[in-house]
ZANU-94338 format. One record per residue (C-alpha): residue number from 1; x, y, z. Coordinates in Angstrom, 1 decimal, always signed. Example, Ala and Ser with C-alpha at 12.3 -4.5 7.8 and 13.67 -1.06 7.14 Angstrom:
2
(1,(+12.3,-4.5,+7.8))
(2,(+13.7,-1.1,+7.1))
end
This chain:
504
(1,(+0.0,+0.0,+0.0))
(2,(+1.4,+3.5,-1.0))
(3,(+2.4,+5.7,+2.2))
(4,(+0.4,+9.1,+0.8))
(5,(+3.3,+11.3,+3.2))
(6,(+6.4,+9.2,+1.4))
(7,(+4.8,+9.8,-2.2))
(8,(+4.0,+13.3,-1.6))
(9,(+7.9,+14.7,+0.0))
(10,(+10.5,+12.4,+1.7))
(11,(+11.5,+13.0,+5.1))
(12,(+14.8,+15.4,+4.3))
(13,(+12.0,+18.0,+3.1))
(14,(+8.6,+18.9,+5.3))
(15,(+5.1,+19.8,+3.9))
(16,(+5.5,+23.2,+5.3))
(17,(+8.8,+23.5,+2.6))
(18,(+6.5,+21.8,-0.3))
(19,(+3.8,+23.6,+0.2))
(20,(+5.6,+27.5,+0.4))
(21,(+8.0,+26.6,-2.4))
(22,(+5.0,+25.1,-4.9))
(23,(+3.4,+28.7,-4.2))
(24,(+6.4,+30.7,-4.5))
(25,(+7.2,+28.3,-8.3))
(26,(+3.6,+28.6,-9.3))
(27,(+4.3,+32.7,-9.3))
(28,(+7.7,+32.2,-10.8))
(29,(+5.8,+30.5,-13.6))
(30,(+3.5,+33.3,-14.8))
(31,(+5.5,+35.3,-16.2))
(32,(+7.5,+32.3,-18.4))
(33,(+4.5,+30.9,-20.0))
(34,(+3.0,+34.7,-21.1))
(35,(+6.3,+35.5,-22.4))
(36,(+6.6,+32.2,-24.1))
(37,(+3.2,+31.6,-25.6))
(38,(+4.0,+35.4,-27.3))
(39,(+6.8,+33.8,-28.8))
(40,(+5.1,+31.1,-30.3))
(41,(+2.2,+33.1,-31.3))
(42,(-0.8,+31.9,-29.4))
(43,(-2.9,+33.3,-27.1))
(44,(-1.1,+33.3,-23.1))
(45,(-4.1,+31.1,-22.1))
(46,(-2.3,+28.7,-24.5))
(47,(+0.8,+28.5,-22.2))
(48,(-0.8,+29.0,-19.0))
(49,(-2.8,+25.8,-19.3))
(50,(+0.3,+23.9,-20.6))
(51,(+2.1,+24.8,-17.3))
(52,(-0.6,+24.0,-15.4))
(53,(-1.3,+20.4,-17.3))
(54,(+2.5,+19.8,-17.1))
(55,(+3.7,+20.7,-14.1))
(56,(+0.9,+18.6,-12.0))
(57,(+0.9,+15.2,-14.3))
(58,(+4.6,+15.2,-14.1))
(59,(+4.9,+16.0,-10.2))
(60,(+2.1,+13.3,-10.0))
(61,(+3.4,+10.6,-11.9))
(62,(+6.8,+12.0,-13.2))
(63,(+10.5,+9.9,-12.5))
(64,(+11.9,+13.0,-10.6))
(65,(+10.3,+14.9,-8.0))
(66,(+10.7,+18.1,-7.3))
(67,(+11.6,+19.2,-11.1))
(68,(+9.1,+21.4,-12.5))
(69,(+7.4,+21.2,-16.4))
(70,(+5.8,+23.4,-18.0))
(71,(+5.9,+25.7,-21.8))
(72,(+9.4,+26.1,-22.4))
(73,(+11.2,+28.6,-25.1))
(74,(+13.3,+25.9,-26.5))
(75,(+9.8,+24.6,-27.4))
(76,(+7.8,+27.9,-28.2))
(77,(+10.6,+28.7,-30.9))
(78,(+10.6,+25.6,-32.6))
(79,(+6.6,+25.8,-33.0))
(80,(+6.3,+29.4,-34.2))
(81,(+6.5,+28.6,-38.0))
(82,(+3.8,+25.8,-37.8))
(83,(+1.4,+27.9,-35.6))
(84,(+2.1,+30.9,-38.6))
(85,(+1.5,+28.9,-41.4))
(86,(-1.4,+26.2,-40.8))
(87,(-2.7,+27.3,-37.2))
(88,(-3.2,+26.4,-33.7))
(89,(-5.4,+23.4,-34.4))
(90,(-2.0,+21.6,-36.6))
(91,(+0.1,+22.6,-33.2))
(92,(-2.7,+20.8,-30.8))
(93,(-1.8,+17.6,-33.0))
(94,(+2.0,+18.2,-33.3))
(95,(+1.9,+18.0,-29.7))
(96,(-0.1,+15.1,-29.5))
(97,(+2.4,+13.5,-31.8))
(98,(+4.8,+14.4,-29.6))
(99,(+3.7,+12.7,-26.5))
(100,(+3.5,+9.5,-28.1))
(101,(+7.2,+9.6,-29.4))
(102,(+8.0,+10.6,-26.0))
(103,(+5.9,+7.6,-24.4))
(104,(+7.2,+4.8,-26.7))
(105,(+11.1,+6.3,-26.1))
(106,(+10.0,+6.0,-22.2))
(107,(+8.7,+2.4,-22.8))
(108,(+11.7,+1.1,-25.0))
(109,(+13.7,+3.0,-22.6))
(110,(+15.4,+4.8,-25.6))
(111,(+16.9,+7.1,-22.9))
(112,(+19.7,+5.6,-21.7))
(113,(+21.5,+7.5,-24.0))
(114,(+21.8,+10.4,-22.4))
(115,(+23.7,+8.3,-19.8))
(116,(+26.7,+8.6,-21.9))
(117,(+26.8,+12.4,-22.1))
(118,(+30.2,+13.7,-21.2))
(119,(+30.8,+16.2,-17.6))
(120,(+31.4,+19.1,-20.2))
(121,(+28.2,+18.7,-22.3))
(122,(+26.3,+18.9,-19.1))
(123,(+28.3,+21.9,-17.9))
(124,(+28.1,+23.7,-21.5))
(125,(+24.3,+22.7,-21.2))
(126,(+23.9,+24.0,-17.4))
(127,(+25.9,+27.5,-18.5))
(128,(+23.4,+27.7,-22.0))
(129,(+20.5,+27.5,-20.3))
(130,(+21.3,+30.3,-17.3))
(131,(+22.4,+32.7,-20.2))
(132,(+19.0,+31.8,-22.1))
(133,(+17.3,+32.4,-18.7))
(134,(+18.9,+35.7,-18.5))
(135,(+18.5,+37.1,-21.6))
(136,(+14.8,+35.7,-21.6))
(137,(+14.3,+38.7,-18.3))
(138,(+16.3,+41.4,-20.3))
(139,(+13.3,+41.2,-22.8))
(140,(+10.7,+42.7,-20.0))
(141,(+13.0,+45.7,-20.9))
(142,(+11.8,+46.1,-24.1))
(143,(+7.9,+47.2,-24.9))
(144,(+5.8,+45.9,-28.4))
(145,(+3.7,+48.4,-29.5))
(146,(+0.5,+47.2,-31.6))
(147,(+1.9,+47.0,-35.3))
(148,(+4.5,+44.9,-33.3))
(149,(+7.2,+47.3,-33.0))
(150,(+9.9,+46.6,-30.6))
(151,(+11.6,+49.0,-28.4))
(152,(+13.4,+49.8,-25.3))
(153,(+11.2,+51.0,-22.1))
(154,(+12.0,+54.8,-21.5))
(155,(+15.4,+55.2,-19.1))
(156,(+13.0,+55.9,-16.4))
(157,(+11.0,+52.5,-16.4))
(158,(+14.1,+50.9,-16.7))
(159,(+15.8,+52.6,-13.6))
(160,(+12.6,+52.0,-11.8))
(161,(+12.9,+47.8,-12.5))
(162,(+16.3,+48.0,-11.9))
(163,(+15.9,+49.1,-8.4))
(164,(+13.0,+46.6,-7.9))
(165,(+15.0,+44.0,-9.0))
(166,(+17.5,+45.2,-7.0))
(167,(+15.2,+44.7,-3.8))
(168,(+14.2,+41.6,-4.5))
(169,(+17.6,+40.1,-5.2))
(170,(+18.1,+41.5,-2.2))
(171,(+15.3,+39.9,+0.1))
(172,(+16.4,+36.9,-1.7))
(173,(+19.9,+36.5,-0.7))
(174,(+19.9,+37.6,+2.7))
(175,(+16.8,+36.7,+3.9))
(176,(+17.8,+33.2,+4.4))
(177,(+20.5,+34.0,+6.5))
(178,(+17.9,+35.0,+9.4))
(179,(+14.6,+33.4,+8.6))
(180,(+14.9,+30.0,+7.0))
(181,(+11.0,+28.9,+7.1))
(182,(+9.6,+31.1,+4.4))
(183,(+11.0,+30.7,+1.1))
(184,(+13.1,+33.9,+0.0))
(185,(+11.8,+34.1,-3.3))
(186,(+8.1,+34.7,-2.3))
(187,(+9.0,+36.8,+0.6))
(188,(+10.8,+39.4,-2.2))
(189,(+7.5,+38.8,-4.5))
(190,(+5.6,+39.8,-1.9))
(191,(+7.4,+42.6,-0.5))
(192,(+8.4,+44.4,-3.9))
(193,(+4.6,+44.2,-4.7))
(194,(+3.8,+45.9,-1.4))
(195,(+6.2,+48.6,-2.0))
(196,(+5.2,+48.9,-5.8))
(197,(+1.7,+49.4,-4.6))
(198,(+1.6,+51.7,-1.9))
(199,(+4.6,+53.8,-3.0))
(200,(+2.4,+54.6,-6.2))
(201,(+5.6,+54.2,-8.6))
(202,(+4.4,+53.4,-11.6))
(203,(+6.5,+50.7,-13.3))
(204,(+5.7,+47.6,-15.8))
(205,(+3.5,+44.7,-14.3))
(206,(+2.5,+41.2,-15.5))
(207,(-0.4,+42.4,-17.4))
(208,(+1.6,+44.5,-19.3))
(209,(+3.1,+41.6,-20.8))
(210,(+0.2,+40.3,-22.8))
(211,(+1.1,+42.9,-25.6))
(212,(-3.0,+43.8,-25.8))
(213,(-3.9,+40.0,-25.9))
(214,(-7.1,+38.7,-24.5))
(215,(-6.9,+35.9,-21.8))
(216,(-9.6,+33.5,-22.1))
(217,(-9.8,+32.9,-18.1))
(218,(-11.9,+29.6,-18.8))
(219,(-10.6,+26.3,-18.6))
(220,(-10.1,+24.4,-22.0))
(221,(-12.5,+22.0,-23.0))
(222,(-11.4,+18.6,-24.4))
(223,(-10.8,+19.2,-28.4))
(224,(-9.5,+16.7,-30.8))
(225,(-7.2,+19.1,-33.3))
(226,(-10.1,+19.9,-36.2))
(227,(-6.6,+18.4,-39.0))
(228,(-7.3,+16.2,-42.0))
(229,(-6.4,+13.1,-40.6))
(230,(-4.2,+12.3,-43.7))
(231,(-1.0,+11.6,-45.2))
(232,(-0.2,+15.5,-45.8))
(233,(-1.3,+16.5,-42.3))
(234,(+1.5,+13.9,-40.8))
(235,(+4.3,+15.0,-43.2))
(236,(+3.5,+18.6,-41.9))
(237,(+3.7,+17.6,-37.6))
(238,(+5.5,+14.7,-38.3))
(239,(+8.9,+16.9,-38.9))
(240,(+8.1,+19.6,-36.0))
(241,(+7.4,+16.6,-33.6))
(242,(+10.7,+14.7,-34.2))
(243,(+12.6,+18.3,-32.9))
(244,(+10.2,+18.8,-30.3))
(245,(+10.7,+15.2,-29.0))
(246,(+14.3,+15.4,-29.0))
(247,(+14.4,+19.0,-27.6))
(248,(+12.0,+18.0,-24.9))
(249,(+13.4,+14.9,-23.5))
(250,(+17.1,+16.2,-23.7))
(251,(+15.8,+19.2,-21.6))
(252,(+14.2,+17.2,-19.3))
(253,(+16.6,+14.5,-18.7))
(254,(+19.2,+16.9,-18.6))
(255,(+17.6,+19.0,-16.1))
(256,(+16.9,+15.7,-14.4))
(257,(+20.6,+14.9,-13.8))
(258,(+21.5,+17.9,-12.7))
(259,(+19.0,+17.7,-10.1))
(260,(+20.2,+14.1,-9.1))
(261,(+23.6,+15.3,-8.6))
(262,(+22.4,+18.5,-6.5))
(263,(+20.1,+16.1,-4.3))
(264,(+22.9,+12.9,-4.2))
(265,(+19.7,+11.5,-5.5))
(266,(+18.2,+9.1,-8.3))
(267,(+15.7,+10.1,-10.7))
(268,(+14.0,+7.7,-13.0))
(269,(+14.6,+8.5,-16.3))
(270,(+11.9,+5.9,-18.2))
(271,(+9.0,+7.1,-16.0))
(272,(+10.3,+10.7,-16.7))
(273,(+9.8,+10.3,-20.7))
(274,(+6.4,+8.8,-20.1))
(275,(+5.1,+11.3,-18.0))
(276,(+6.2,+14.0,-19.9))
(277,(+4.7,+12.2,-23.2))
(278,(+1.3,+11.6,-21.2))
(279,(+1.7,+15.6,-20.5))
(280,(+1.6,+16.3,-23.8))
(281,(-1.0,+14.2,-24.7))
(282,(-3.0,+15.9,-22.1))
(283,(-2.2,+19.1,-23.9))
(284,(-2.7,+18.3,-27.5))
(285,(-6.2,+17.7,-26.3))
(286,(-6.7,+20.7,-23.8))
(287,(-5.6,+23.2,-26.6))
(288,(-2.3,+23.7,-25.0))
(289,(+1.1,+24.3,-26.5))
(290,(+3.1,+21.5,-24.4))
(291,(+6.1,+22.0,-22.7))
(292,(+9.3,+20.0,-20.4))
(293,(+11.0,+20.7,-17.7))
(294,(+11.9,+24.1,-16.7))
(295,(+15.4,+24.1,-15.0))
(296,(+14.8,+27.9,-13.7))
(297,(+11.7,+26.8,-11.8))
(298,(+13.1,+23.6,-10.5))
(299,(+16.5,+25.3,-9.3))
(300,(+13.9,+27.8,-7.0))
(301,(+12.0,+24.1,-6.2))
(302,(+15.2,+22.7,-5.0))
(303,(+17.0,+25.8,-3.1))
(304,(+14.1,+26.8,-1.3))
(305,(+14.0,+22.3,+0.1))
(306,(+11.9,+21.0,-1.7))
(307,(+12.3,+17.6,-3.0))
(308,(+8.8,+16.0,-2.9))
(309,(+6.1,+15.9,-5.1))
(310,(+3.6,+17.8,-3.2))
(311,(+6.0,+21.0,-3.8))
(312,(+5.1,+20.3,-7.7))
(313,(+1.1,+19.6,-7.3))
(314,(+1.0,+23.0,-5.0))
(315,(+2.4,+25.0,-7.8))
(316,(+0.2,+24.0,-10.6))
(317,(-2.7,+24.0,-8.4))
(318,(-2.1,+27.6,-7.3))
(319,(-1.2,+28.5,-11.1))
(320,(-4.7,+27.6,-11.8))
(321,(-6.4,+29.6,-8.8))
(322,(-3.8,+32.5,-9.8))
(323,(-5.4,+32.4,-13.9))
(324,(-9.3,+31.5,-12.9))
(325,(-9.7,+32.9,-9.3))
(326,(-6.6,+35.3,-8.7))
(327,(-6.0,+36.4,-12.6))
(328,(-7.5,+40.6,-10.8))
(329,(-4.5,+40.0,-8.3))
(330,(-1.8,+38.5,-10.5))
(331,(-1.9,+41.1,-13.1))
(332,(-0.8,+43.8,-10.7))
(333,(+2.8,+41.9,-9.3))
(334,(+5.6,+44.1,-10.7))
(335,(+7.6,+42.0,-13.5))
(336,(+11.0,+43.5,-11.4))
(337,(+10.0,+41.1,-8.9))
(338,(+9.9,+37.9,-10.6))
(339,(+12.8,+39.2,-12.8))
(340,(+14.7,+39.8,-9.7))
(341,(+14.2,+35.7,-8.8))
(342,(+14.8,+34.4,-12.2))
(343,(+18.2,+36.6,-12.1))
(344,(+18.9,+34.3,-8.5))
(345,(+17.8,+31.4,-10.1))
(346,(+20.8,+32.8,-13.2))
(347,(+23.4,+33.4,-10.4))
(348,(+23.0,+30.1,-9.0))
(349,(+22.7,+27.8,-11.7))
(350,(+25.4,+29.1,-14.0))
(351,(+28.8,+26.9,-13.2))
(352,(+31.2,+29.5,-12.1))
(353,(+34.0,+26.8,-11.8))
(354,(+33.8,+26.8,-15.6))
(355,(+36.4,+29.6,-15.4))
(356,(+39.1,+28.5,-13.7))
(357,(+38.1,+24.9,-15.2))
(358,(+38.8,+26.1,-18.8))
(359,(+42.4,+26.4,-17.8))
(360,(+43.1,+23.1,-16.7))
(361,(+41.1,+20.9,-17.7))
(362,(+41.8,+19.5,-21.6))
(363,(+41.9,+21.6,-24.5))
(364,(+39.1,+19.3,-25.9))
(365,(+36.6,+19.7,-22.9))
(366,(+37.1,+23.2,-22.8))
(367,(+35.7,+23.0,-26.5))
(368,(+32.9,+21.0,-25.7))
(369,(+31.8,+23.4,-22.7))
(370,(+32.2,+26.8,-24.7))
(371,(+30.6,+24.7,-27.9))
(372,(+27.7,+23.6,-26.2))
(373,(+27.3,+26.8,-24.2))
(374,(+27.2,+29.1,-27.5))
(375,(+25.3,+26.5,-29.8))
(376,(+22.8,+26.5,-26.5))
(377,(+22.0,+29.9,-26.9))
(378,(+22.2,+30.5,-30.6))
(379,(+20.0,+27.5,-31.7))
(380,(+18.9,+25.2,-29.0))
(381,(+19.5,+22.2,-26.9))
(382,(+19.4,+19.2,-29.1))
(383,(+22.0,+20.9,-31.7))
(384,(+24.4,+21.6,-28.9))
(385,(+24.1,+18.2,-27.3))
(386,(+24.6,+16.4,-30.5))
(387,(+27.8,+19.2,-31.6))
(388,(+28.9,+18.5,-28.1))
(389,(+28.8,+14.8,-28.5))
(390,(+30.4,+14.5,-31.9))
(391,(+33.2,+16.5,-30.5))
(392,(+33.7,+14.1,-27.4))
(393,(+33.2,+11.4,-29.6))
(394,(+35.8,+12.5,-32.2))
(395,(+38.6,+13.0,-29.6))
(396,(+37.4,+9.8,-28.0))
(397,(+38.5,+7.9,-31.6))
(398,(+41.5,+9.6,-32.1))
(399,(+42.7,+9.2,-29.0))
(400,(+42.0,+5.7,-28.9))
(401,(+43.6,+4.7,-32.6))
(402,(+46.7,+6.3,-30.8))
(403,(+46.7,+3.9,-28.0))
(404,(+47.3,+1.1,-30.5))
(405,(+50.7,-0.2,-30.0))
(406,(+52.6,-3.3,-32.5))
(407,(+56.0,-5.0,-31.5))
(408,(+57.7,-6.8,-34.1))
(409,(+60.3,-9.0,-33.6))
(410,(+62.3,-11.4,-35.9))
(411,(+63.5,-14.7,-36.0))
(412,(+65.2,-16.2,-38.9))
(413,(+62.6,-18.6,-39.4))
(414,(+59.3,-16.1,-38.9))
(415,(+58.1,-12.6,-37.9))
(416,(+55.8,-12.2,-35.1))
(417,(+53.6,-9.1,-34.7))
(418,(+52.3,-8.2,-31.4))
(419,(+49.3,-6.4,-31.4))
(420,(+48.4,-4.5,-28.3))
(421,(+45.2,-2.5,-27.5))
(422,(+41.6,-1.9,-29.2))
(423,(+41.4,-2.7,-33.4))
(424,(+38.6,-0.8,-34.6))
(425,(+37.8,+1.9,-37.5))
(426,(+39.4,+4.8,-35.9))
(427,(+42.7,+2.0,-36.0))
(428,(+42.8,-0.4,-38.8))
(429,(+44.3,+2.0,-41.4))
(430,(+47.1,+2.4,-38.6))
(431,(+47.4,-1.7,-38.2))
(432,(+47.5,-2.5,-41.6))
(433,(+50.2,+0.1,-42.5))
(434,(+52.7,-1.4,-39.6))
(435,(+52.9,-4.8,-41.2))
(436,(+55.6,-5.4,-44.0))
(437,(+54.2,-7.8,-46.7))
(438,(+57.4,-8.9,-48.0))
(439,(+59.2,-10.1,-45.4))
(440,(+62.3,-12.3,-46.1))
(441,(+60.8,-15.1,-43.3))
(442,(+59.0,-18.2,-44.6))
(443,(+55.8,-17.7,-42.3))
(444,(+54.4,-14.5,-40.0))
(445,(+52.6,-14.7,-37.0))
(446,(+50.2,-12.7,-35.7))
(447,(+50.1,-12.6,-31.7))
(448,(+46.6,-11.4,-30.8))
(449,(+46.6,-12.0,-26.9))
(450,(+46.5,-8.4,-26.0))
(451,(+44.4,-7.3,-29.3))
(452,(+40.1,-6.8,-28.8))
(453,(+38.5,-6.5,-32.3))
(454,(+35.2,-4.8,-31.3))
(455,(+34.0,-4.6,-35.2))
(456,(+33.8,-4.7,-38.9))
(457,(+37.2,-2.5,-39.5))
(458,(+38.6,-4.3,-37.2))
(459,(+37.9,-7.8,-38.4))
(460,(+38.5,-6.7,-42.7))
(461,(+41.8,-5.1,-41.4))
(462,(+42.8,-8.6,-40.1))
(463,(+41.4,-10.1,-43.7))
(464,(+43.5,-8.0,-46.2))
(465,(+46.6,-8.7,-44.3))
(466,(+46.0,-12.2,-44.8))
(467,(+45.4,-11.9,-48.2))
(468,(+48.2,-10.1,-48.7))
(469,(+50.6,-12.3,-46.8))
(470,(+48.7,-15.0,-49.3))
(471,(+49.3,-12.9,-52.4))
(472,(+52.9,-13.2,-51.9))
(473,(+52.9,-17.0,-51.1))
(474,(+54.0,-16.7,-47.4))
(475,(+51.9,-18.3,-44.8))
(476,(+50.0,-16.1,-41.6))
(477,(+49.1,-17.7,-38.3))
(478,(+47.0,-16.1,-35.9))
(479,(+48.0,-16.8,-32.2))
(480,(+45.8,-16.6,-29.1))
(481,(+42.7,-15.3,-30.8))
(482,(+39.9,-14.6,-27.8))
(483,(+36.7,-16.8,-28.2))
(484,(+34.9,-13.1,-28.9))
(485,(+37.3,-12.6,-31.7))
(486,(+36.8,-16.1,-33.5))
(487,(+33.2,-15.2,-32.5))
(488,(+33.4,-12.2,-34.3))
(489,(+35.2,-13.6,-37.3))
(490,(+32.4,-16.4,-38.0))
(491,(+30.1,-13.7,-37.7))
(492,(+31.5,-12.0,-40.7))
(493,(+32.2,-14.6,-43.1))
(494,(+31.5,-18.3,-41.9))
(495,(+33.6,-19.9,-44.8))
(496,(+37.0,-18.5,-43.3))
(497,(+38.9,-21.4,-42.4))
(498,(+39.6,-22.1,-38.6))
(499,(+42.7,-23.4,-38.8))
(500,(+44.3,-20.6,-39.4))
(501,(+43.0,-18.9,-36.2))
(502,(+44.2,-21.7,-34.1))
(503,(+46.8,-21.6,-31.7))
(504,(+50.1,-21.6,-32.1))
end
């Protein structure tokens, strides 16, 4: 029987910390999905609902909790060509599409992969996303008039932000240091919006981010996307829900890793992909744009204690009050406030070390980290990872064809080759060129005790120098071939002839 308190927050965290921390995200979040469903050009409703649909199925069912989902700008920026050119209703399916992929990679467990990202892809990913993060704030600085004009805020507005931000930054740093039971972040909400309101300074406030939208306040109704269910319509999403799979779960896994190592923790990365595919799904047929996880919002989760579940329910339940009960309320918080806790969360996730890790660590992880970080910011996620993993994966091959090491020695009678290390593509060029295929001996052996062949190269490198010793009439024995290798060899071509790679 399931022990409601244990599913809900472990004992290292207390509802008291769930419950403050879920409210203080569920604020954090307001602000991210307006500014986010504007990019993708649908109505704020649109990304509101998403947040709300994916932070609670994923804090209810999800592999990690504590990390918080919800409509993303990796996302958002991927989706604003589709929604332009053929509509909501074609988005609504793409997502749809989208949760499925995400389900059946959950199921097959197609996600071990991202077990094999290198320490620097993570740390280029980790610096990306706090510069996105950053400059995703600096653009409450800037105002879009309605024929979509955009411009700076007057030097006043702008001073007046500053020193809210400042304020809150403030509250948020130092407060901990004498009262550790309310979470810093919504103290400074609160506070700045008290100040804001009373002093009677004018400055920019959440509702002045909806750029003269109109929020539909109601919740969405069940809608199956009105698409042609045809061939077309699929090679439309189909493309746009590839990218939005792969940007999604390497987000969310990702973010899911970091969180492990800031807990000493486990998430579960199989149950993660599903309930972020079932989140979708949930979306596609709320008329939502879909999301992941949103490292910002989790890193506030995390550093204000909580590492439960509960802390992730509270925040999209109050997200909901906020848009259908609280929306008179909401509107009025000053944006400096919340920009003032997403430059925190910027100040503590971004790896400082990285700087005085760039000069020692090798020249090739330093590449990877400043790669990834760039690529991150420029494009998005899935590019950088992939870039950051060919690069690792290059220097990984070279370095490794370098490690191959033959010893030849001479008798009168034959020529024995020693072959020491791993035989595969990135080293058969350098094998084959390090044997001498006229050798004045009547017979050669090859000694392959300390040789692994892990692959095709490996095994038709071992072939043509056979056939060459054959060409020229002199005879090749292969001594102490592994049971894998011979394995290997049958595998390849079962007519070869097994006395040859018997021992000698």
């Amino acid at each position: 029987m399931i022990n409601i308190k244990t599913f809900l927050f472990p004992e290292s965290s207390s509802s008291q910390k769930e419950i403050l921390s879920g409210m203080t995200v569920a604020l954090a979040l307001i602000p991210e999905a307006i500014a986010f469903s504007i990019v993708a050009h649908v109505n704020p409703a649109v990304g509101l609902f998403a947040t709300f649909f994916m932070c609670l199925i994923t804090s209810l069912i999800g592999g990690r909790p504590g990390m918080i989902s919800g409509a993303t700008g990796s996302m958002a920026i991927v989706i604003v060509a589709l929604v332009s050119q053929y509509g909501v209703d074609y988005l609504f399916a793409t997502i749809l599409l989208t949760g499925i992929f995400q389900i059946l990679i959950g199921v097959f467990k197609l996600n071990k992969v991202i077990n094999i990202l290198p320490r620097s892809v993570m740390i280029g990913f980790i610096n990306g996303l706090a510069i996105v993060i950053f400059l995703a704030q600096i653009e409450q600085f800037k105002h879009t008039s309605i024929t979509g004009s955009v411009s700076w805020l007057p030097q006043h507005d702008i001073l007046v932000m500053s020193i809210f931000i400042i304020i809150t930054m403030f509250i948020c740093f130092t407060l901990p240091k004498f009262l550790k039971s309310i979470p810093a972040a919504l103290a400074g909400i609160i506070i700045v919006t008290i100040i804001c309101h009373y002093s009677g300074v004018h400055t920019r406030l959440v509702q002045d981010m909806m750029n003269h939208a109109q929020m539909d306040l109601t919740f969405p109704k069940f809608h199956i996307p009105e698409i042609p269910f045809n061939t077309h319509s699929l090679a439309i999403i189909l493309p746009y829900s590839l990218i939005l799979t792969i940007i999604g779960l390497s987000e969310s896994l990702m973010s899911l890793l970091i969180i492990d190592d800031i807990t000493k923790s486990k998430g579960k990365q199989s149950k993660e992909c599903i309930s972020q595919g079932l989140s979708n799904i949930v979306c596609g047929f709320f008329k939502s744009m879909g999301g992941c996880a949103m490292l910002g919002q989790s890193m506030i989760n995390i550093n204000n204690g909580a590492r439960g579940r509960l802390s992730g329910i509270i925040a999209s339940v109050t997200l909901l009050f906020c848009i259908l009960v609280f929306w008179p309320v909401m509107k009025i918080i000053p944006l400096a406030a919340l920009i003032g806790v997403m430059f925190v969360v910027v100040i503590e996730t971004f790896a400082w070390e990285t700087f005085r890790l760039l000069k020692r660590i090798p020249i090739h992880d330093a590449i990877i980290i400043l790669a990834v970080t760039m690529i991150t910011v420029a494009t998005d996620l899935a590019i950088a990872v992939i870039v950051g993993i060919i690069i690792a994966s290059l220097e990984f091959v070279w370095r490794l064809s370098k490690n191959l090491k033959i010893n030849v020695q001479n008798t009168k009678e034959h020529q024995k080759y020693s072959i020491q290390g791993i035989v595969f593509f990135g080293s058969s060029s350098k094998l084959k060129s390090a044997f001498n295929f006229n050798p004045s001996q009547n017979y050669v052996v090859i000694d392959m005790s300390t040789a692994i062949l892990v692959d095709y190269s490996a095994v038709h490198s071992i072939q043509y120098i056979i056939e060459q010793y054959k060409m020229n009439k002199i005879e090749v024995k292969l001594s102490n071939l592994s049971s894998r290798c011979k394995e290997l060899f049958l595998k390849v071509d079962s007519n070869i002839n097994l006395d040859v790679l018997s021992k000698v």
